[in-house]
C-alpha positions in Angstrom: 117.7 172.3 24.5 114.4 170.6 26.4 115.4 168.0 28.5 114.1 164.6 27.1 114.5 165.6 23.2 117.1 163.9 21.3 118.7 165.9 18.9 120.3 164.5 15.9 122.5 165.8 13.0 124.9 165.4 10.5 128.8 163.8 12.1 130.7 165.4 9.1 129.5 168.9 9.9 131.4 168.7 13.3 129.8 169.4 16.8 126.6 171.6 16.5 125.6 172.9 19.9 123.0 170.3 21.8 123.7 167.4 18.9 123.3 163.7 20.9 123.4 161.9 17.7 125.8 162.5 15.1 125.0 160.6 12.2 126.3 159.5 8.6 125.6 158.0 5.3 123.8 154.2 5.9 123.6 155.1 9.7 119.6 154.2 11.0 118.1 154.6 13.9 114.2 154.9 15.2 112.2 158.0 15.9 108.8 158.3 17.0 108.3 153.9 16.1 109.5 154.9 12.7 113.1 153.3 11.3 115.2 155.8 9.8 117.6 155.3 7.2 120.3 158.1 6.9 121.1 159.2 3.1 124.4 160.8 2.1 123.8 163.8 0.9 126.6 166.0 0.6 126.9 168.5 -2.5 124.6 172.0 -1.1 126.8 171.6 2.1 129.6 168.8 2.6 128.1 167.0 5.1 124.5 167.3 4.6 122.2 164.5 5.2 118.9 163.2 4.6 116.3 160.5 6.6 114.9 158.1 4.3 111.8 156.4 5.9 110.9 153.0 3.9 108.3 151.9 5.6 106.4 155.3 5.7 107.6 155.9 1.8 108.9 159.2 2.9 112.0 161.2 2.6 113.5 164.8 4.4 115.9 166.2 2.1 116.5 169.2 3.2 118.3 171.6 0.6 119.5 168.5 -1.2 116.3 168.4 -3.4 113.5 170.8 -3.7 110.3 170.7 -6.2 111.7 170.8 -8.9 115.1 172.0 -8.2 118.1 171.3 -6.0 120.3 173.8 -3.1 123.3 176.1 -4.8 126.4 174.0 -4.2 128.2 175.9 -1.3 130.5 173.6 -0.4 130.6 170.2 -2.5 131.6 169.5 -6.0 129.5 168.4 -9.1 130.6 164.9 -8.7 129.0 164.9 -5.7 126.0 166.6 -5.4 125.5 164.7 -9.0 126.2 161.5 -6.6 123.7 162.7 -4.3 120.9 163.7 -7.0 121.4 160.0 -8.7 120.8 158.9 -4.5 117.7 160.5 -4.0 116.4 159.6 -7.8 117.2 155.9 -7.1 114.0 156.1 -4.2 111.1 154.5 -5.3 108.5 156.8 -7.2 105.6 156.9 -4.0 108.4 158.1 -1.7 107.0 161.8 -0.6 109.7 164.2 -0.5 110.0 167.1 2.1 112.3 169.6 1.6 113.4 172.4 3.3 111.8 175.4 1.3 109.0 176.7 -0.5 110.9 177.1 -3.9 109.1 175.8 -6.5 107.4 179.0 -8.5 110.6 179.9 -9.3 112.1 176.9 -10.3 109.0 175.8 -12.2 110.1 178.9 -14.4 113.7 177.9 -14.4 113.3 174.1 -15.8 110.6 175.1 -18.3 113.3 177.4 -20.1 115.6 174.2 -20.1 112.6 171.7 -21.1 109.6 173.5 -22.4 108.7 170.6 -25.0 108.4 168.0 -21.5 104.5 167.8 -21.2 104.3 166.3 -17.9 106.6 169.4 -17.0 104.1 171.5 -18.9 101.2 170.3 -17.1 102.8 170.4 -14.0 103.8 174.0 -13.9 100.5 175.2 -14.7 98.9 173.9 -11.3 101.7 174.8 -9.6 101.2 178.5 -10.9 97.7 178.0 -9.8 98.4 176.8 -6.7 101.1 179.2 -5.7 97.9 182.0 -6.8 96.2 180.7 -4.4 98.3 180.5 -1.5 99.0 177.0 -1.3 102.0 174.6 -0.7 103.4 173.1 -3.5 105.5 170.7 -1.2 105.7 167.8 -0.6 105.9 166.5 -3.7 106.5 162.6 -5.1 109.5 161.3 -6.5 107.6 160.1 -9.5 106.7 163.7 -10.4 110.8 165.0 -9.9 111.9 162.3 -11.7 109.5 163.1 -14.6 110.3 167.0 -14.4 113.0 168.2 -12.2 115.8 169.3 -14.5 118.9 168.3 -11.9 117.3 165.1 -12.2 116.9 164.9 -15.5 120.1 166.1 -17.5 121.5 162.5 -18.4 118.1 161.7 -19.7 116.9 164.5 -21.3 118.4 165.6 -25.0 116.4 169.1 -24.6 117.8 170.2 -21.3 121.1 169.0 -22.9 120.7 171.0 -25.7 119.4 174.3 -23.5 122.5 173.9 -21.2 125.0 174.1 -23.7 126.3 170.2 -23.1 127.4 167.7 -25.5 126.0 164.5 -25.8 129.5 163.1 -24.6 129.2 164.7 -21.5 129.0 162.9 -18.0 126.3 163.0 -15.7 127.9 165.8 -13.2 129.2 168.3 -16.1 125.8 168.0 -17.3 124.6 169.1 -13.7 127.1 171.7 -13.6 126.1 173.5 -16.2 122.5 173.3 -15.3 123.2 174.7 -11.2 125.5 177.3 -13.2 122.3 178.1 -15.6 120.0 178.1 -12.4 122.4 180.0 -9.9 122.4 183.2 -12.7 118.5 183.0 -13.9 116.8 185.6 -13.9 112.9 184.7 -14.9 
């Protein structure tokens, strides 16, 4: 650890080596004149956590949320990572959201075989295709755009991913999710 860098992390993972600031759920705190709010967001790991910055309209999710997808559920349960998803999907459409890897080809191929008929999904897989040709970052991407094509996001509002997933219309919110991660976790396209 340098001397003079504060290190902060999530309290319910335990003591990670060099952590000065464990932190929860609803926690804030200030980091380079910015104030921090810390998200629950347990589901991919059981205590992971994400910084929600208002006032700069930006988010770090980590494997919470990615472009257009979501981290394989390691440790949580589909009540809560579908908690977690209905979280992040409550921030305001201009928040930019940074996650943790570079997934999004993939998934872009992944939530069009569970939505095809979305346009805005449609559209929005085509420059991502381009851009990934290219060699460019697909991420960060805006709130707005997950909420319009990101299939964890979408399961409760979306009849076709319904459908493609093998769920009833009865079915709650986090068996919905379920059976997407399930459909995501064993795709092969």
């Amino acid at each position: 650890k340098t001397e003079g860098v504060k290190v902060y992390g999530p309290a319910a993972d335990g003591q990670i080596p060099c952590m000065d600031a464990p932190l929860q759920g609803g926690d804030t705190f200030s980091f380079g004149g910015a104030d921090a709010v810390v998200m629950d967001v347990g589901g991919h790991t059981l205590g992971h956590i994400a910084y929600h910055f208002p006032g700069e309209k930006t988010a770090f999710v980590g494997d919470s949320l990615f472009s257009l997808g979501c981290g394989r559920m390691f440790e949580g349960t589909p009540e809560q990572y579908w908690a977690t998803l209905q979280r992040l999907r409550d921030l305001p459409d201009d928040t930019t959201i940074y996650c943790a890897h570079e997934y999004t080809e993939s998934n872009a191929r992944f939530a069009m075989s569970v939505e095809p008929g979305n346009p805005e999904l449609v559209r929005r897989t085509e420059g991502i295709m381009a851009k990934r040709a290219r060699g460019e970052p697909t991420v960060p991407s805006l709130m707005g755009e997950e909420k319009a094509t990101n299939p964890f996001l979408r399961g409760d509002v979306s009849e076709e991913i319904r459908k493609n997933v093998g769920a009833s219309d009865g079915e709650d919110g986090a068996s919905i999710f379920y059976k997407i991660r399930l459909g995501k976790d064993s795709f092969r396209g």
